[in-house]
N, C-alpha and C positions, 0 to 999 in steps of 0.2 A: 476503594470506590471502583465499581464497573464503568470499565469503557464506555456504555453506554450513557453513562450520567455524566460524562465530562467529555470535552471536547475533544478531536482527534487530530494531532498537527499535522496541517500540510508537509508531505514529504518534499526536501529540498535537494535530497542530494541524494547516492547509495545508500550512504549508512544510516540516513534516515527513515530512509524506505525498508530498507532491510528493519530496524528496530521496530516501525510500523508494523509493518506484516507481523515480525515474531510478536507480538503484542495484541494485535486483534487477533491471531490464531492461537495464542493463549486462552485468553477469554471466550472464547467460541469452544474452545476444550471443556473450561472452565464449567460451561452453562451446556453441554452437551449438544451442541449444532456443527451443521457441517454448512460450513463455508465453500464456495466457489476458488478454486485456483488462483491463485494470484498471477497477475503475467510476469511471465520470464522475464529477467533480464538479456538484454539485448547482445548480441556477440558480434556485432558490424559496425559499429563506431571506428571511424578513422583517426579520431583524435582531433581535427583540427578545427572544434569549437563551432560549425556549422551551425549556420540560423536554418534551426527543425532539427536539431537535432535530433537520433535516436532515442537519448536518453531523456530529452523534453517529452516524447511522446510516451514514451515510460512511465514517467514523473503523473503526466498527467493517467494514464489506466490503472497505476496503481490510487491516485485519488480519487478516481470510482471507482476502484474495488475498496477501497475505503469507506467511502458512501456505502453502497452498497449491503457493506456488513455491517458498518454502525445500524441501518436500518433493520436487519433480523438480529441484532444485541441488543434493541432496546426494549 
């Protein structure tokens, strides 16, 4: 079943996001489209759990870039 006919999970963590990405840039191979860049991963995290974190604002750009590409995979 295409990405686009089932739902896309929210990324909750790394390895989420990471398996995300590799999975809607399958599918976009897949159906021959060229997708938008995913945003990097962040290299400035201090570690100490900060309310805003880097990785929360992460979390959330790569869930429009999620958006985003389910909307040209459907």
């Amino acid at each position: 079943m295409p990405l686009a006919d089932r739902d896309l999970p929210q990324p909750i963590d790394l390895a989420s996001a990471q398996a995300l990405i590799e999975a809607v840039q399958s599918e976009a191979v897949a159906q021959q489209l060229a997708l938008r860049t995913p945003p990097p991963e962040p290299t400035t995290c201090c570690g100490r759990g900060c309310n805003g974190c880097v990785w929360e604002g992460w979390l959330a750009a790569i869930a429009y870039w999620r958006d985003e590409a389910s909307l040209l995979l459907a």
